[in-house]
N, C-alpha and C positions, 0 to 999 in steps of 0.2 A: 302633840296636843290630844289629852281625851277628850269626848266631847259627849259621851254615852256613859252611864255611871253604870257598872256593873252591879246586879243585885240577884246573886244566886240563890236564895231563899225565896226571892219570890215565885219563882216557876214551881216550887215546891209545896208554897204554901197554897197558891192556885189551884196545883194537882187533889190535892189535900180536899180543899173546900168543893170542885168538882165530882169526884168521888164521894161524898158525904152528901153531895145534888140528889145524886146517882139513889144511893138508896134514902132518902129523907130525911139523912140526917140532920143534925145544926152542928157544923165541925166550928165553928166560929163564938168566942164567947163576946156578950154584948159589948159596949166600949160606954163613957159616961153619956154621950149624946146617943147612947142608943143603935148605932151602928158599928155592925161587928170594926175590929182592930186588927192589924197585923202586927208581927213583933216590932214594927217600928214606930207604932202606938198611930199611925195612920190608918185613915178609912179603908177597909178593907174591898176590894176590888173584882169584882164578877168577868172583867172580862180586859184584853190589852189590847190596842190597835197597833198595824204593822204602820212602823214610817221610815220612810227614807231620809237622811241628815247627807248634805253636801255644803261644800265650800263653794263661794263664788270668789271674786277678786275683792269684793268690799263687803260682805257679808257672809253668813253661814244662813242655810234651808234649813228647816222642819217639817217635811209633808205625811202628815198623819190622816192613813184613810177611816174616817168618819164618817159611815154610810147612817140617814135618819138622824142623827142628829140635829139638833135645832143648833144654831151659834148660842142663842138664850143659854143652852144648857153647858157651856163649855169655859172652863176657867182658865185663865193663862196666866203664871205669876214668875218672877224672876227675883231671886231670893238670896243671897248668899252666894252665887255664885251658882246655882241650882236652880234649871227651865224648870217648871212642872206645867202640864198640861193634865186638866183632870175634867171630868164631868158625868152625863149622865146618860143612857138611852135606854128610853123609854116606849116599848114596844107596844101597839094597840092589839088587844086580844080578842077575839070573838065571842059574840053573846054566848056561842053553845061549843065549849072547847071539845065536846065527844065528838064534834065532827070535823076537827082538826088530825087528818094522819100523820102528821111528822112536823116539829118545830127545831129549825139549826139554827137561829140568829140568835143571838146573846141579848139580853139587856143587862142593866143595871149598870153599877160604878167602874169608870178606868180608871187609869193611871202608867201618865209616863214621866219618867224625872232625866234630866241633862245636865252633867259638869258644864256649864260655860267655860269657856278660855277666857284667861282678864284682858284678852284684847278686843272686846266686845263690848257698844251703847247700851246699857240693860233701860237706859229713860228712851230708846228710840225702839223699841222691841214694837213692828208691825205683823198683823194675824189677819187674813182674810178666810173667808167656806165659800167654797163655792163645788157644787155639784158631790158634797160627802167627802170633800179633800181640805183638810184645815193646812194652810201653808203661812208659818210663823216665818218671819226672815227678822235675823239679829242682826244689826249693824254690823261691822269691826271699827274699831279705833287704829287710826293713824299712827303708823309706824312712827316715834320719835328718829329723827336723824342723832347718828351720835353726833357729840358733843368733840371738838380738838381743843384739848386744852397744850397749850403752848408751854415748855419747859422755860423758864427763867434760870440766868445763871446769876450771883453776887460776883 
C-alpha cells in the first residue's frame, strides 16, 4: 500500500523559488487567478509542513504540524483517490521591521497531497487542531469475506 505520492520536482521547485527569495527575485510566473503555478498548474507553495501518516486497526493517521495556524485557514479535500491538505499562514509583522534581527518562520501557502488506499470511507474523513497539530484519521472499509462458491456437478 502507498499512502504518500511521491513528487520529486517539488523539492526542487521549492529550492528554485527560495533562492529567487534570497536575492529578490520573482522565480514564479503569475498563474490566471493571479497566484504563482507550479508545473502542475497548482498554487504554488512557500512552505511544507513535517507529518507523520500511521496505520491503526480501522483507520489510517495524518498528523501534520501546523504551528499559527487558524483551522479557518486550512482545507481538507479527498478527491480521486488523493488527501490534499492545503492552506494558509499568515504571520503578524511588526509596525517597524528595522528593528526586527532575524525572521525563520515561514508563511504563506502549503501543500500536502496522499494516495489513499481504496480501502478507505472518503464520506467519513474526520480532521481535528488542536495545539498546532492537524490530525485527519481516514476510516478503513471492512475487509469483504471471500465468497465459497460451491462446485456443481451434471
Amino acid at each position: 500500500m502507498v499512502l504518500v505520492r511521491y513528487e520529486p520536482w517539488g523539492a526542487v521547485e521549492r529550492l528554485h523559488r527560495q533562492i529567487g527569495q534570497i536575492f529578490n527575485g520573482n522565480t514564479d510566473a503569475p498563474a490566471a487567478n493571479g497566484e504563482a503555478a507550479d508545473s502542475n498548474g497548482t498554487a504554488a507553495v512557500n512552505w511544507v509542513p513535517s507529518v507523520d501518516v500511521f496505520e491503526q486497526a480501522d483507520s489510517f493517521v495524518v498528523r501534520a504540524d501546523l504551528p499559527g495556524i487558524e483551522p479557518k485557514d486550512i482545507q481538507i479535500t479527498a478527491d480521486k483517490g488523493v488527501l490534499t491538505v492545503t492552506g494558509e499562514r499568515k504571520l503578524e509583522r511588526p509596525d517597524d521591521q528595522k528593528a526586527v534581527s532575524r525572521l525563520e518562520r515561514v508563511e504563506g501557502r502549503f501543500l500536502r497531497r496522499f494516495t489513499l488506499p481504496e480501502n478507505v470511507k472518503t464520506d467519513d474523513i474526520r480532521a481535528r487542531h488542536l495545539n498546532g497539530v492537524l490530525e485527519v484519521t481516514i476510516p478503513k472499509v471492512a475487509a469483504p469475506e471471500p465468497k465459497r462458491v460451491s462446485v456443481e456437478t451434471h
